[in-house]
PAZAPA-4460 file (N, C-alpha, C; in steps of 0.05 Angstrom, whole numbers, plus 32768, in hexadecimal, padded with zeros to 4 digits):
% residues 115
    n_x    n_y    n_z   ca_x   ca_y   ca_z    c_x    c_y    c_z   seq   type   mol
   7F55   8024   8103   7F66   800F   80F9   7F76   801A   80E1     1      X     A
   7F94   801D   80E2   7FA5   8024   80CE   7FB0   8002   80C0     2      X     A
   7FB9   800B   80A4   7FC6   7FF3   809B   7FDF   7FF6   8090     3      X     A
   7FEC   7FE3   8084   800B   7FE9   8073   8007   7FD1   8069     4      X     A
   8003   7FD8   804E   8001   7FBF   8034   8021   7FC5   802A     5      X     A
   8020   7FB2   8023   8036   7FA7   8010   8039   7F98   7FF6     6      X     A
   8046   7F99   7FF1   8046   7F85   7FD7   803E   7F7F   7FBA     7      X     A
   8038   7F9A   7FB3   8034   7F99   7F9C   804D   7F9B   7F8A     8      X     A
   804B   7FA4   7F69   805E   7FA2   7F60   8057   7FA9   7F3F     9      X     A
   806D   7F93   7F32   8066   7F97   7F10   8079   7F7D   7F0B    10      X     A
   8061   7F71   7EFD   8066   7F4B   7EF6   8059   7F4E   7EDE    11      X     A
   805F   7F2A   7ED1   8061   7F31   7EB6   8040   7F1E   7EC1    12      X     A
   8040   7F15   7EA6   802A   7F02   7EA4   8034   7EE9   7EA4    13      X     A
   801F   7EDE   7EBB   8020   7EC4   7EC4   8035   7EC3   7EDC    14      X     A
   8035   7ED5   7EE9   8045   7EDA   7EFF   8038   7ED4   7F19    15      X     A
   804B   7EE5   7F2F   803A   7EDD   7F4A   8047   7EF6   7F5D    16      X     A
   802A   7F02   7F62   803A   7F10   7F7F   802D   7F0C   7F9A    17      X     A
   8032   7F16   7FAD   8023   7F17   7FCD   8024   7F2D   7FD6    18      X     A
   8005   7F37   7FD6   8002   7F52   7FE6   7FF6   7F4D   8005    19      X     A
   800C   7F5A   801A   800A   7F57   803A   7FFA   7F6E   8040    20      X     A
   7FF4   7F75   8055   7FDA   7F83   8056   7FDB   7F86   807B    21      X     A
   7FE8   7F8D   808C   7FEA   7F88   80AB   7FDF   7FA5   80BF    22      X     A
   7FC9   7F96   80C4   7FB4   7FAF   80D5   7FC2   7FB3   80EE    23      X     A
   7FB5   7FC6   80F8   7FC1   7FD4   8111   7FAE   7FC6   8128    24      X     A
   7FA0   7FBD   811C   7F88   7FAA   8133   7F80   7F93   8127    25      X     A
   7F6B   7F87   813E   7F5D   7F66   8134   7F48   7F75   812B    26      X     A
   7F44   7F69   8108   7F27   7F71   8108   7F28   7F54   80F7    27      X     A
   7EFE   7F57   80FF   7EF1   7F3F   80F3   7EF9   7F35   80DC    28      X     A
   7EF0   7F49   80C0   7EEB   7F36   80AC   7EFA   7F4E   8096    29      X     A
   7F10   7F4C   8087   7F27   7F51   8077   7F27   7F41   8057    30      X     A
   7F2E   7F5F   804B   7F2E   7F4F   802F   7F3D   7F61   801C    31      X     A
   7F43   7F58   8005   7F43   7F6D   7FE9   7F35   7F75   7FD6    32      X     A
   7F35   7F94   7FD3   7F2A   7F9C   7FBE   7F45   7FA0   7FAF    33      X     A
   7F3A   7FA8   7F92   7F45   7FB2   7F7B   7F3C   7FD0   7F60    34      X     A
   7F3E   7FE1   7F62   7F3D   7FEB   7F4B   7F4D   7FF4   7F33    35      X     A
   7F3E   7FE7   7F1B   7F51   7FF2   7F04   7F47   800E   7EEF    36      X     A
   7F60   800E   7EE5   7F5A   802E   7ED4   7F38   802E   7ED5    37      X     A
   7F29   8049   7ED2   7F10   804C   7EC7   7EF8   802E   7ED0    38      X     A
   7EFF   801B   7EE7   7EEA   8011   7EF2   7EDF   800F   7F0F    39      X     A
   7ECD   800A   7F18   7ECD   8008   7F2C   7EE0   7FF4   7F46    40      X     A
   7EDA   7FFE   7F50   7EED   7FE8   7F6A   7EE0   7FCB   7F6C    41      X     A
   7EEA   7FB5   7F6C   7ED8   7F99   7F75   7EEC   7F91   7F8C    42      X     A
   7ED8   7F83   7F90   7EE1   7F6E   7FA7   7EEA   7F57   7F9A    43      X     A
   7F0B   7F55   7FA0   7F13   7F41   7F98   7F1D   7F20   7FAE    44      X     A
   7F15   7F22   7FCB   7F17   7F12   7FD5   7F1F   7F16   7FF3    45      X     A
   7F08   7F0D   8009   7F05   7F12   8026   7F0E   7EFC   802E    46      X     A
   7F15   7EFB   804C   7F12   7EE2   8063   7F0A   7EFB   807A    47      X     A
   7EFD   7EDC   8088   7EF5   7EEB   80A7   7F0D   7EE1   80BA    48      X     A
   7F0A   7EE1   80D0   7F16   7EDE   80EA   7F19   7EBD   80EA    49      X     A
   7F05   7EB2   80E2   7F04   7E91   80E2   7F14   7E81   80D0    50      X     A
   7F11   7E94   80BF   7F1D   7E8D   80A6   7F0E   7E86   808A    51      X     A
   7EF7   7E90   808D   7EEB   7E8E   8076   7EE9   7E9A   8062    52      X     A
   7EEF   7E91   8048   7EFA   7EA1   8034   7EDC   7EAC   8015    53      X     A
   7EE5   7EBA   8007   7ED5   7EBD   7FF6   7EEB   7ECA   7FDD    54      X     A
   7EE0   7EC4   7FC1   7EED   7ED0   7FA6   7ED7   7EDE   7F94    55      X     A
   7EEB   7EEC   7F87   7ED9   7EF2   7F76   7EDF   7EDE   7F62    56      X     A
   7ED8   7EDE   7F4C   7ED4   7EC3   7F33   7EE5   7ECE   7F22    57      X     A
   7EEF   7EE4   7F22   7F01   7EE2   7F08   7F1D   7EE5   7F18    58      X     A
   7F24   7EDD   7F32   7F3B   7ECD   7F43   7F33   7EB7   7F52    59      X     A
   7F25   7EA4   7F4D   7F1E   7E97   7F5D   7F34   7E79   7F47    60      X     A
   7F3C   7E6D   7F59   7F50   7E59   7F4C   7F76   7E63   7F4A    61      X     A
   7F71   7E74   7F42   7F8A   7E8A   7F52   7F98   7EA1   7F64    62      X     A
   7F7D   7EAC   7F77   7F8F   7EB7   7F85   7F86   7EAA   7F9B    63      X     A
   7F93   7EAE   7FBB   7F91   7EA8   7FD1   7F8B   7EB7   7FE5    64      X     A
   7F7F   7EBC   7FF3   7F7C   7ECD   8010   7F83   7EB8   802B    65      X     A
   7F96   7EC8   8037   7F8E   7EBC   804E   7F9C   7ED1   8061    66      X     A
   7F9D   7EC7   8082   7FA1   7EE3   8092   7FB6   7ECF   80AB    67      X     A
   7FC1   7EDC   80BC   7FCD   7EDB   80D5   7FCD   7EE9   80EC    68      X     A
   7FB0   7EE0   80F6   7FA2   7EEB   8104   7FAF   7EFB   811D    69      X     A
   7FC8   7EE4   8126   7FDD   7EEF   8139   7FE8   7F0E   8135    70      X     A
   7FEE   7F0B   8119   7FF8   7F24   8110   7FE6   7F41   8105    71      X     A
   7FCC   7F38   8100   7FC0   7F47   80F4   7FC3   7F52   80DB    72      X     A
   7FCC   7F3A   80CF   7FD2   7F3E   80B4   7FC0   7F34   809B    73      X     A
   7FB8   7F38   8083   7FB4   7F2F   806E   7FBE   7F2A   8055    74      X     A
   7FBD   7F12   804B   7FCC   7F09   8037   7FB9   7F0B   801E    75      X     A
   7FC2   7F0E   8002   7FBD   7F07   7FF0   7FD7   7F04   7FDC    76      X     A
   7FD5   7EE2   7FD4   7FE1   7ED8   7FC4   7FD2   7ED6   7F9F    77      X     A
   7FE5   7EDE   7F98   7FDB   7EEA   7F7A   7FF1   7ED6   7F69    78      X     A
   7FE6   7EBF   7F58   7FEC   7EAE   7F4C   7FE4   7EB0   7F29    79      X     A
   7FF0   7EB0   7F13   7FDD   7EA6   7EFD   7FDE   7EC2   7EF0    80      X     A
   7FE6   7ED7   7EF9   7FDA   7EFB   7EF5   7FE0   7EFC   7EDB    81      X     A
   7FC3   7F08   7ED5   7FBD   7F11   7EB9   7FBF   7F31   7EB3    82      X     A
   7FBE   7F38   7E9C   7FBF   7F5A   7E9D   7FA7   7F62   7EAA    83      X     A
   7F96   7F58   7EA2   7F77   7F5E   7EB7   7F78   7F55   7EC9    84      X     A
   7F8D   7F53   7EDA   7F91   7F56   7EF8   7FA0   7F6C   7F05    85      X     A
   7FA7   7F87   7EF3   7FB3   7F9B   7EF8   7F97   7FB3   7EFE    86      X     A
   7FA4   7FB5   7F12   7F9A   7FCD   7F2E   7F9C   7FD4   7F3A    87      X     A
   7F9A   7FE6   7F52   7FA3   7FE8   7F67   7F95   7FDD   7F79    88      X     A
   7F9F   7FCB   7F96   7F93   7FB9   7F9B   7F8F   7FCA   7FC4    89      X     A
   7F7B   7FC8   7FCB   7F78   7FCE   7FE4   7F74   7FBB   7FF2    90      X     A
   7F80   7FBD   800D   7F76   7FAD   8027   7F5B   7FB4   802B    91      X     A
   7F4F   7FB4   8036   7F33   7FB6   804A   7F25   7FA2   8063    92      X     A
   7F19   7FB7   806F   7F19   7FA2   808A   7EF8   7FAD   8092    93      X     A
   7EF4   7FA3   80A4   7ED7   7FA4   80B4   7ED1   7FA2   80C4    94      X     A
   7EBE   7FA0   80DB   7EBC   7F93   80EE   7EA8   7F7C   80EC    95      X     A
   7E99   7F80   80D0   7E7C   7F7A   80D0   7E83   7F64   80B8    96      X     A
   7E81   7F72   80A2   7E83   7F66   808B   7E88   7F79   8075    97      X     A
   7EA7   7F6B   806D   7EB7   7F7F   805B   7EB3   7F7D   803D    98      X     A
   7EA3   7F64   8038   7E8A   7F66   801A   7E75   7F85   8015    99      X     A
   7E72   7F95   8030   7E68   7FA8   8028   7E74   7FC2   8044   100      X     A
   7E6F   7FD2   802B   7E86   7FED   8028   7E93   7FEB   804C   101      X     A
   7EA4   7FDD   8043   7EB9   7FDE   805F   7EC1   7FED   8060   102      X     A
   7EC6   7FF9   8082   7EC9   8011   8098   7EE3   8017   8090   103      X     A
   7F03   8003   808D   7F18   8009   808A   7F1F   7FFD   806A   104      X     A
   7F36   8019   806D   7F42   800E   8051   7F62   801D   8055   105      X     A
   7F71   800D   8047   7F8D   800D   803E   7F8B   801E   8020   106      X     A
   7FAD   802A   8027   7FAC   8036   8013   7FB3   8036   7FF1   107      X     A
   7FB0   801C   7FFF   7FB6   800F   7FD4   7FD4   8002   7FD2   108      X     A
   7FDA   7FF0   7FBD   7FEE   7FEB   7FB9   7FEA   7FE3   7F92   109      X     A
   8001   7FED   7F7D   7FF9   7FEA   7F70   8007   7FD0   7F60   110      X     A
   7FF2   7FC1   7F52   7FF7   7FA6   7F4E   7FFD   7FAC   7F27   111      X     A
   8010   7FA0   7F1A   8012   7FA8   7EFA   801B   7F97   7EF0   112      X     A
   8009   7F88   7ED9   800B   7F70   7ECE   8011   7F71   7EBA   113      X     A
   802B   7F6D   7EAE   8035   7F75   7E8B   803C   7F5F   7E78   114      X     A
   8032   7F5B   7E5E   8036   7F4D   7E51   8053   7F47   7E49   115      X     A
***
């Protein structure tokens, strides 16, 4: 499974962007990670095929996930962005469950949140 993300950028604070994310196949269960300078990568927010979603807590109330399954695409809507929301943000996918170390990944897009 190859991907082509899109959508990152450089917004100020309290902005909004949407990173697209469109696989080359159907896979199950799709999400984003993030890493910033000097930390690890987190998981910042999955859906499966059904549509079931999950956040992490320090986006939860502002961003969105969702997908178009027709298309094989993934959405994440980024609302509210703080400077601690600057990273580079990956697609990832699975077949299984993309909460742990998922099989595919995208190659980043980078997200930059300026005061």
């Amino acid at each position: 499974v190859q991907f082509v993300e899109s959508g990152g950028g450089l917004v100020q604070t309290g902005g909004s962007l949407r990173l697209s994310c469109a696989a080359s196949g159907s896979i199950f269960h799709m999400g984003w990670y993030r890493q910033a300078p000097g930390k690890q990568r987190e998981l910042v927010a999955d859906i499966t095929r059904y549509g079931y979603t999950n956040y992490a807590d320090s986006v939860k109330g502002r961003f969105t996930i969702s997908r178009d399954n027709a298309k094989n695409t993934v959405y994440l809507q980024m609302n509210s962005l703080r400077l601690e929301d600057t990273a580079v943000y990956y697609c990832a996918a699975d077949g299984v469950n993309v909460q742990d170390h998922p099989d595919y990944w995208g190659q980043g897009t980078q997200v930059t949140v300026s005061s």
